[in-house]
N, C-alpha and C positions, 0 to 999 in steps of 0.2 A: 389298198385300203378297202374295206368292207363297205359296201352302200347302207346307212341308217336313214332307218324311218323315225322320222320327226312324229312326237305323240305332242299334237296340238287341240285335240277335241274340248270343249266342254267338261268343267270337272263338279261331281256331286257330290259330299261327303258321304261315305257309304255306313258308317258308324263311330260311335263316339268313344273317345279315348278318355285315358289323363288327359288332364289341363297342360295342352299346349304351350310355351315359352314366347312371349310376346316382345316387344321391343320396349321394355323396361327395365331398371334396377333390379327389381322384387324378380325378375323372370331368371331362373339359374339354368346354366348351360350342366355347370357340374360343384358338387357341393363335396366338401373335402370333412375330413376330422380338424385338420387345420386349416381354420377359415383364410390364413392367405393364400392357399392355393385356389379358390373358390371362384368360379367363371360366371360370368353374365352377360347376356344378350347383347349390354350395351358397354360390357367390358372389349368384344369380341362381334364385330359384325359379322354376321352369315357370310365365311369365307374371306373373311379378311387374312387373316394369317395363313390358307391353303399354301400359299408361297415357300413357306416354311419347312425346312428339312429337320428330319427325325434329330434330335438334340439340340436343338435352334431354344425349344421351349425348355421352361422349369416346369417341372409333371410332380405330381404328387408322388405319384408310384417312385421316383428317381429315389428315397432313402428308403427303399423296401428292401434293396440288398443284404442292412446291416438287420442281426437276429434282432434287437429292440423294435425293431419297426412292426412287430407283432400286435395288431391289435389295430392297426393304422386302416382307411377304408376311403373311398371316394365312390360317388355315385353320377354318374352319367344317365341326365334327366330328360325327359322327353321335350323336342322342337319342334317347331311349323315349318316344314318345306314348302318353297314354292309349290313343288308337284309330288304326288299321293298317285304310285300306281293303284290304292286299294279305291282312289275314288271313282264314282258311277258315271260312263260318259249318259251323255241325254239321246245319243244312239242307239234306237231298240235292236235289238239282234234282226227281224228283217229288213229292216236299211241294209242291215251288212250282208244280202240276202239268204240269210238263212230260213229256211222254210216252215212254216205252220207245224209241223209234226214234232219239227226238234223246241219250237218254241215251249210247246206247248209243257214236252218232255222235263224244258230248263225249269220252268217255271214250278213243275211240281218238286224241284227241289231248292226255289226260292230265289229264283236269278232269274229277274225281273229283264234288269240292263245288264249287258258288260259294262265292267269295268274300263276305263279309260285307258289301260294295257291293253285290255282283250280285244277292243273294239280296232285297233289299232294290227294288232295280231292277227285278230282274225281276217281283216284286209288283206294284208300281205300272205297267208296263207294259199287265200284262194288264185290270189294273182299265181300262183303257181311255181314262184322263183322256189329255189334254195335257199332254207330261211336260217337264222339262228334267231331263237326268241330267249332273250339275259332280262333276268328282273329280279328283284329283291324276291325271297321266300315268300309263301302265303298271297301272292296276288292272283292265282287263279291262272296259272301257266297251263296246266292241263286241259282246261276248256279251250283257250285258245287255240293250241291244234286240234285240239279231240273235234270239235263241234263243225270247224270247216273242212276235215276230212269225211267227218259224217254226211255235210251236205252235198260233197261232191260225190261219192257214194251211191246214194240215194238218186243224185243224178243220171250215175251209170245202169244203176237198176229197170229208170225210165227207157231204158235203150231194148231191152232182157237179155244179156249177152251172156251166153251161156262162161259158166266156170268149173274147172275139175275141182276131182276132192284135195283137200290140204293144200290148196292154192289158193292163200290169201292174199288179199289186196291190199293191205293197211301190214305192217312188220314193227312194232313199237316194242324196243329195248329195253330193258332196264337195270342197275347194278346191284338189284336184292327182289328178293323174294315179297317183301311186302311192301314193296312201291309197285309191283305188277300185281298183285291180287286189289289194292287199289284202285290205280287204272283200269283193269278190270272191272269193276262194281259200279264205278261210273259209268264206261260204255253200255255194260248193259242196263240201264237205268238209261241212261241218253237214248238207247236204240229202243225201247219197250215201244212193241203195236209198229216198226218200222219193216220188218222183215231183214233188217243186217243181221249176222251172226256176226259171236266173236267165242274165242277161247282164250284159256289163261293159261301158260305150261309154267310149271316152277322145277325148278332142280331136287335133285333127291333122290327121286325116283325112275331118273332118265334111261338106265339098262331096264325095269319093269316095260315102257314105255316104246323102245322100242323092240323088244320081246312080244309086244303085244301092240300094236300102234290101232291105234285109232282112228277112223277114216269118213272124212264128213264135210262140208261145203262151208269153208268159214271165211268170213269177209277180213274179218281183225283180228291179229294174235298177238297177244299181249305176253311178253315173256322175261325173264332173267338169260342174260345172256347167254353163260354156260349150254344150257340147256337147247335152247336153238341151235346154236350152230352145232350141235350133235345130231339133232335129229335132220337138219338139213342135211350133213354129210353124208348121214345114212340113209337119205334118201325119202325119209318118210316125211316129209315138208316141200316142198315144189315153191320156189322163188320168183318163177318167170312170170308170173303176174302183178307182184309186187309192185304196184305203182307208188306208195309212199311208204320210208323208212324213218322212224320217229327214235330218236337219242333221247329219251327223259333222263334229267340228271347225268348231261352231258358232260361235265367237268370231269366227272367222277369216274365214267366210261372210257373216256381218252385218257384217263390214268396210268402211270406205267405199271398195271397191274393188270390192265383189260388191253390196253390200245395197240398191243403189236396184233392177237388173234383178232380183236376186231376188226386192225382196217383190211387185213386179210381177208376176214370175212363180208365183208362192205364193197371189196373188191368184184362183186358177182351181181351189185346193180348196174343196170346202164344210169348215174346220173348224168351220164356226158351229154344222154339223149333227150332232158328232160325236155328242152323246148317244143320238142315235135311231139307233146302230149295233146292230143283230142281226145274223145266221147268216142271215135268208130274203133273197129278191129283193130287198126294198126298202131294203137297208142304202143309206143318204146318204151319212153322215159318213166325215171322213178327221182319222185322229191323228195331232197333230206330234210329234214326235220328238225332241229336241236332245241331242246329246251334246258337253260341251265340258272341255280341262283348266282354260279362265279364262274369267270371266265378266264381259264389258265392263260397265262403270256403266249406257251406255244399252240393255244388255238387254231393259230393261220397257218401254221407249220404243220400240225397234225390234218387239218382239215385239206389243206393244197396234194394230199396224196391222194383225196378222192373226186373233188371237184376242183371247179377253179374260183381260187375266191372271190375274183372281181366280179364273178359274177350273183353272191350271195348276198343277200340284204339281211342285216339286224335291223330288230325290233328290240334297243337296249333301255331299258326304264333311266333317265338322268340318275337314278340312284343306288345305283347299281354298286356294289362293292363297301357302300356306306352301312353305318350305325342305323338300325331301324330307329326311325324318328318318334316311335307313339310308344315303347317299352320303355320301364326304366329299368338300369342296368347299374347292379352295383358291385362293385369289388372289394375282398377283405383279406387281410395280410394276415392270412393265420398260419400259427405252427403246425408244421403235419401232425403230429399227435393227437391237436385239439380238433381238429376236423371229423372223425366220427361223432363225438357230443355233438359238435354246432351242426354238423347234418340233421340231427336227429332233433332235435330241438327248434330248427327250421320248418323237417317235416312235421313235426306235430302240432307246430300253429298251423300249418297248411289245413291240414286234416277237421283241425277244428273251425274256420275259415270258409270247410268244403271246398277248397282251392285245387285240384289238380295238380300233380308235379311229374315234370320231365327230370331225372339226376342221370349226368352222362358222366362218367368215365373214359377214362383215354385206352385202357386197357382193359381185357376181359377178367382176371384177377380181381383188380380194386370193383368191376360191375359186379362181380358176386361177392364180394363184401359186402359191398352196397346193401345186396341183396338179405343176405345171411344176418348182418347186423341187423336191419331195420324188421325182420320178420320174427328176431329174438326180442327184439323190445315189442312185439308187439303190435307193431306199426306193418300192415297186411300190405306187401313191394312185390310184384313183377319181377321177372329178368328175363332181358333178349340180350343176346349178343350174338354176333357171326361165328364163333365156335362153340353152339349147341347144335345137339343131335336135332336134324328135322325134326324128327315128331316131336323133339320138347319145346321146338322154338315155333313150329304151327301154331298159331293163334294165342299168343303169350300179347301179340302188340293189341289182338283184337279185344282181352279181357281189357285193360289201359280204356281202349277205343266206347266199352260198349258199358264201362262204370262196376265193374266187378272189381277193380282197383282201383284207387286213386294216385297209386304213388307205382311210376315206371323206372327202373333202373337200367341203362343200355349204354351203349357203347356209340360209338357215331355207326351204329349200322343202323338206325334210327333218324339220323338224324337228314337224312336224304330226301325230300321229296316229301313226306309223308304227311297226314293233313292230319294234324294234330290240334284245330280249332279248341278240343275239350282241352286240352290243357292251359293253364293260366301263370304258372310257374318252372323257368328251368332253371336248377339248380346244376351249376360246373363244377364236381366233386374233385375232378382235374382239370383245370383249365387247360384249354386245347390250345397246343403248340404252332400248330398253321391259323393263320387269317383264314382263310378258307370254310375248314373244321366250327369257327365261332360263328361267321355267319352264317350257316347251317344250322346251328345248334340253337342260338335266337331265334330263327328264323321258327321255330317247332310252336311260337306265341306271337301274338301280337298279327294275326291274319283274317282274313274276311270270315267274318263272324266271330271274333274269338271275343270273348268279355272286356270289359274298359280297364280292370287292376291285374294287365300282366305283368309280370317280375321277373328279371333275369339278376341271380347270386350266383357272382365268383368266385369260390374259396381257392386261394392262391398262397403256395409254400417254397414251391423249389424255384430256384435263380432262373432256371429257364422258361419256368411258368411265368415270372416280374419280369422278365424280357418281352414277352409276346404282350403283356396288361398293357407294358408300355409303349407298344407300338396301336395297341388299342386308345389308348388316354390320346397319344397325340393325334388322332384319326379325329377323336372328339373336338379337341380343343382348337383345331385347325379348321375345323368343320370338313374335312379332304376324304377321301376315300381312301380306304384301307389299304398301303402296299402289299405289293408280292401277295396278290389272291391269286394261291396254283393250289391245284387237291394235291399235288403231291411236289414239295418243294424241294425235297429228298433225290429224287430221280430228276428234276431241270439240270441241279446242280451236276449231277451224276453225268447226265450228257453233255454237260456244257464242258467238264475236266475232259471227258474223254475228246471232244473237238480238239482242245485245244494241247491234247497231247497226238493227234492224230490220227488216234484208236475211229475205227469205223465201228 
């Protein structure tokens, strides 16, 4: 079992939501088309039915099967948790000692305090174990490692210990392209007037790259996976320095789609060594990293190939795998047919509103519908998705980002990591199939700094999509956390047949 660090500090509310659900009548958990389905605070105490297994309750969503049930809807409204990773501990960042330079740094981009995650986080970083940092979406995961790796950094600099070219210190991963020019944009902003370098590689352009490699003294490299481990292979990246290894959007990394080449590739730090890390020459060891909003089952399985778990400590938010508490989140039983209209009819109050909108797609097809549609009515839509040409998908998320759009069409390659504070609205033009996939996709609103009326609309059609609502409704109604949160539930299943036929 993993060692968890208990998050006890001081909590400050960091900003103001909807009207939180109090311990009254009048206060609704979830409000239905048919008022007797309709939940209440004092219907349902905070975890009183957790107990409860999936078909225990009567769900709204249960007659959405039959074609009449079109038009049917229930909304899952915002509660008060005990505990709020987004609240402010009363721990300034030098208690947790981090130094004058990076304060100063935080501050000009308005982070006063950590957060009651971060302050927490960022403890356990410096202690130096082997970390895994799990928390709901939008609490500020990436300052938590970024900022205590920066200070021990900085530390090492105080020493002058000299470094070769293309032998960085700092090796932070990622499963897309624009969750590492992200990451990026923060370090360097964190580092300004500090003396670290860093760079950003993105894929694309990886034969250019090393046809031509580039050679230079960099502390932190920020990358898409792909891409590194080529240019490592081929020699043009030097790893033997590498003192920490950062997994952002680690769920999704240990994927069965990334995680047999990476832990191969993973395979070429010493974390075995970390303990015998100091400040002199002889530092060995290199610290893992993980940052994730869900944490697959086989976590401790995939991760036991590279270290040892007992020896790794979580920093897991209580609320981890749960319904974000401060969003309201509505679902409607519509016919696929009538789903372009009510898209468009959504987006255009949005627009008039000024509301920002995220609309995800399960497939890249229905994203460029999305797209195609809403830019023939008129209504001026984005599209990213993971199978566009580089150059058309460079900087498609940063129009979205930078108000040249309001309305983003994508696929969950989007929906990862990315700090979507502008936006105010995600609309699920397909509702996504994994647990996993939705809490990502909420998770894109309702985050440190994002405005008070954000909204999440489900438009839900096909039997398999009222399958997964309703493993949503009862998460709700139970107050429980979301079963089977895997990014890829497809491939468990997959290895689990083949155990149990023998198949190696």
């Amino acid at each position: 079992m993993l060692k968890t660090v208990k998050i006890l500090l001081k909590q400050r509310v960091l900003y103001s939501t909807t009207p939180r659900a109090t311990a009254t009548r009048q206060a609704p958990i979830i409000t239905c088309k048919r008022a007797k389905y309709n939940l209440f605070t004092s219907d349902y105490p905070a975890g009183a039915n957790g107990n409860l297994k999936f078909g225990d309750l009567e769900l709204a969503s249960n007659g959405w099967r039959h074609h009449k049930s079109a038009g049917d809807f229930f909304t899952v409204h915002p509660i008060q948790r005990p505990f709020e990773a987004h609240a402010l501990s009363d721990v300034p960042f030098q208690q947790l000692g981090i130094r004058n330079e990076l304060v100063m740094n935080l501050k000009k981009r308005h982070a006063l305090f950590p957060t009651v995650y971060q302050a927490e986080g960022i403890s356990a970083v410096l202690n130096g174990e082997h970390i895994l940092l799990a928390a709901e979406t939008g609490c500020g995961k990436t300052y938590t490692y970024v900022v205590p790796i920066l200070e021990q950094i900085m530390q090492r600099k105080l020493h002058g210990r000299q470094k070769h070219l293309n032998s960085p210190l700092v090796l932070i991963l990622t499963p897309g392209r624009e969750l590492a020019q992200q990451i990026g944009r923060v370090i360097e902003e964190l580092t300004e007037g500090t003396g670290i370098s860093s760079r950003i590689l993105l894929g694309g352009r990886t034969k250019q790259q090393m046809l031509n490699p580039h050679f230079e003294e960099v502390d932190i490299l920020v990358s898409s996976f792909g891409v590194i481990s080529k240019l490592v292979t081929s020699g043009i990246y030097k790893t033997d320095e590498v003192r920490w290894v950062v997994l952002d959007e680690a769920d999704t990394l240990l994927d069965d789609s990334f995680n047999s080449k990476l832990l191969h590739f993973m395979k070429r730090f010493p974390f075995h060594k970390n303990h015998l890390q100091d400040l002199g020459d002889n530092i060995q060891g290199t610290q893992l990293i993980l940052a994730a909003a869900t944490m697959p089952s086989n976590m401790a399985e995939l991760l036991g190939q590279l270290v040892n778990v007992e020896t790794m400590e979580e920093v897991v938010s209580p609320n981890l795998h749960r319904l974000l508490s401060h969003v309201s989140q509505r679902f409607l039983r519509v016919k696929k047919s009538y789903k372009p209209n009510l898209l468009l009819d959504l987006v255009r109050k949005d627009i008039k509103r000024q509301r920002p909108v995220i609309i995800f797609s399960n497939k890249t097809p229905a994203c460029d519908f999305v797209s195609i549609h809403l830019n023939e009515a008129k209504v001026p839509c984005v599209n990213l998705n993971g199978d566009m040409l580089l150059k058309l998908r460079l900087g498609q998320f940063e129009k979205f980002q930078q108000g040249e759009f309001n309305v983003l069409s994508t696929t969950d390659v989007a929906s990862r990591g990315l700090d979507t504070t502008r936006a105010a609205h995600v609309i699920n033009f397909d509702f996504p199939l994994y647990a996993a996939d939705y809490i990502h996709r909420v998770g894109r609103i309702g985050r440190i700094g994002s405005r008070g009326d954000c909204l999440v609309t489900n438009l839900v059609s096909s039997q398999a999509e009222i399958g997964a609502v309703q493993r949503v409704e009862h998460s709700a109604r139970t107050d429980s956390p979301l079963a089977n949160v895997d990014a890829n539930v497809k491939g468990i299943i997959r290895r689990r047949i083949k155990r149990s036929l023998g198949i190696v």
